[in-house]
N, C-alpha and C positions, 0 to 999 in steps of 0.2 A: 504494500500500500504506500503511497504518496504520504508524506509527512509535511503538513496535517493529512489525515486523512478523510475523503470525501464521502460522507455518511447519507445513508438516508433511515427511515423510518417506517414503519409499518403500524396503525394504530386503529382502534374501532371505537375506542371509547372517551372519554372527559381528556384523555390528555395529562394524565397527573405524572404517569414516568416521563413524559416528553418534558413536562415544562421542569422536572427536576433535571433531567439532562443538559437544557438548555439553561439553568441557573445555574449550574456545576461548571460550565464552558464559561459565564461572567464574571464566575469568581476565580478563574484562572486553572481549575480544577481537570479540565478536560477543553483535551485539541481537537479541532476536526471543523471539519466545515460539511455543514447541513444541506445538503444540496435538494431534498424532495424531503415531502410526508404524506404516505400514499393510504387511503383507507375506502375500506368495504362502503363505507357508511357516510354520504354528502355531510348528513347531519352532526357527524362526530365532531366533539368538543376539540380532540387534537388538530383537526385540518384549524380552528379559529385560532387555536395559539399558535400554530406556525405560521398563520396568514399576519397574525399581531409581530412576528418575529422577522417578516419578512422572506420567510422560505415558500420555496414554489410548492403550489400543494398535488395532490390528483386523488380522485375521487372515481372509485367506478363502482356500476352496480351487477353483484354477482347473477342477478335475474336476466341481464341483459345478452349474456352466455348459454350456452347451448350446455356444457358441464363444467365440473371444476377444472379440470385441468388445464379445456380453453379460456378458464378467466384466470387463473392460474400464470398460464404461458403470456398470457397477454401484459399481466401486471407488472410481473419481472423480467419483459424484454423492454417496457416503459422504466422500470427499475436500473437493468443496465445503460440504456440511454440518456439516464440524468447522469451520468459518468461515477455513480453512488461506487464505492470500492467494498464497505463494510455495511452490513444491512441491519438493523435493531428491529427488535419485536418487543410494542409496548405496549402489552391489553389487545393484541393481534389476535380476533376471536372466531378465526378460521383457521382447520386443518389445512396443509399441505399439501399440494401434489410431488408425489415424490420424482417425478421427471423436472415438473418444473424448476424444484427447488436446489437439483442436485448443483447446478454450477455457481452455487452460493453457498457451498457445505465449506466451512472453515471460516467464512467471513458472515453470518447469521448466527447472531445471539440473541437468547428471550430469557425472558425473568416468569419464574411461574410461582403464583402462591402456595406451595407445600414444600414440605423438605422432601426434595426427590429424592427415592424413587417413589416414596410414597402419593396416592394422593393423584395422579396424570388425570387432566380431562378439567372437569368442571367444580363447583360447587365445592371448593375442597376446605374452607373453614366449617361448612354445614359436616363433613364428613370426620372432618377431623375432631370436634364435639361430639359428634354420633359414636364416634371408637373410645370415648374416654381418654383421649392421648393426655399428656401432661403438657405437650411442646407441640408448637409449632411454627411458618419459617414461610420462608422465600426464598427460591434457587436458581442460579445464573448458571444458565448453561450454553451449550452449544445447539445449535439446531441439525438436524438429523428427522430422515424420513419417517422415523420411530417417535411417535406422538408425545414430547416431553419426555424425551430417553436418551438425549442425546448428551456426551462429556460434561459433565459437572465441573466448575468454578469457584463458585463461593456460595455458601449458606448463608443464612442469620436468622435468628433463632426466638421464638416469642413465646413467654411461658402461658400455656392455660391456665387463666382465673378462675375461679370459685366462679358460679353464675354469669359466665362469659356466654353474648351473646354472637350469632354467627356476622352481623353488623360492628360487634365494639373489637372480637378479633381480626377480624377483616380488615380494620380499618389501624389497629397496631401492627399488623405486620407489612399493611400498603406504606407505613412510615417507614419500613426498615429495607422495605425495596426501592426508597426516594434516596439511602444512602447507600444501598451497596449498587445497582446497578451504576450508575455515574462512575462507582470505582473500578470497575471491571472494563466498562467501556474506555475511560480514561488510560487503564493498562493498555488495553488495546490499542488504542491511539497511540501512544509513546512507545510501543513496538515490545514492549514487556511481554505479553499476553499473545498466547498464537495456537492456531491448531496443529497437532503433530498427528500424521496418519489415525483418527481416530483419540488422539489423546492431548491432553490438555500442556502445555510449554510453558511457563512463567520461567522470565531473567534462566531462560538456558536448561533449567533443570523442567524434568514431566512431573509435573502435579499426581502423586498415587490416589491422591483425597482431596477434596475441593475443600478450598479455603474457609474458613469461619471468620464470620466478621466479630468483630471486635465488641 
């Protein structure tokens, strides 16, 4: 990748990792230059904060396609064509096609709310109260045809309260994905952070275990 590196984004909902990635780059925190933020959804909250930030946005609608793969192939040949090098998934609330997505495998990261492996899919503060767990988390990973299975990065980590609702955990561990995603992506930016056939590279060494934030 180009240093900075030229990013773009993938987002369906409010915008909340987007606009923490984008206050993390103000405060000097992370390099990279925002080239697109492309979503499912006209109405998504992200496409307003990147139009507030100045970034080109693009909006398509999945109905408008014949199946996934041709809305799929269509996104991310618009995705290479913003000159994007490294792609982020933020609240990105569509499966993959795995043709599509394969020549973006190394350079596609997403943040999902559970501690994977646990947890892949939807709903997972409701499930993770439904199991009695004690902890639960947010996980930066790699993206991979395998639905939220792809090299693990960093955790971080939120303990189950006494009479925790599936809104007030939700909404502590969407805090803890406002500071670890921007770190991860930041590694990435400053050439730290890399895919190795399948496995994770920090500063030279393979990551056995993904990081724990602090």
């Amino acid at each position: 990748m180009s240093s900075p590196p030229r990013i773009a984004v993938l987002a369906s909902g409010r915008g909340s990792n987007l606009a923490a990635l984008l206050a993390a780059r103000e405060r000097g925190e992370l390099s990279g230059d925002f080239v697109l933020v492309g979503s499912d959804k006209a109405s998504a909250g992200a496409l307003r904060i990147a139009e507030a930030a100045n970034i080109p946005t693009l909006a398509l609608d999945p109905r408008s396609y014949p199946d996934r793969r041709a809305f799929d192939l269509d996104l991310f040949a618009r995705l290479a064509d913003s000159g994007a090098e490294l792609l982020v998934l933020a609240g990105y609330m569509r499966i993959l096609d795995a043709q599509a997505l394969t020549p973006w495998i190394g350079r596609m990261i997403n943040i999902h709310p559970s501690l994977l492996p646990k947890y892949r899919g939807l709903h997972t503060h409701r499930r993770a109260l439904e199991a009695g767990d004690s902890e639960h988390g947010a996980s930066v990973h790699f993206v991979t045809a395998e639905l939220d299975g792809g090299p693990l990065v960093l955790q971080s980590r939120v303990p189950i309260l006494p009479g925790d609702t599936e809104e007030g955990l939700a909404a502590r561990v969407q805090a803890t994905e406002h500071i670890i995603y921007p770190k991860v992506i930041g590694m990435m930016a400053d050439g730290r952070l890399a895919w190795d056939e399948g496995r994770v590279r920090l500063d030279g060494k393979i990551l056995d275990t993904p990081m724990e934030s602090e």
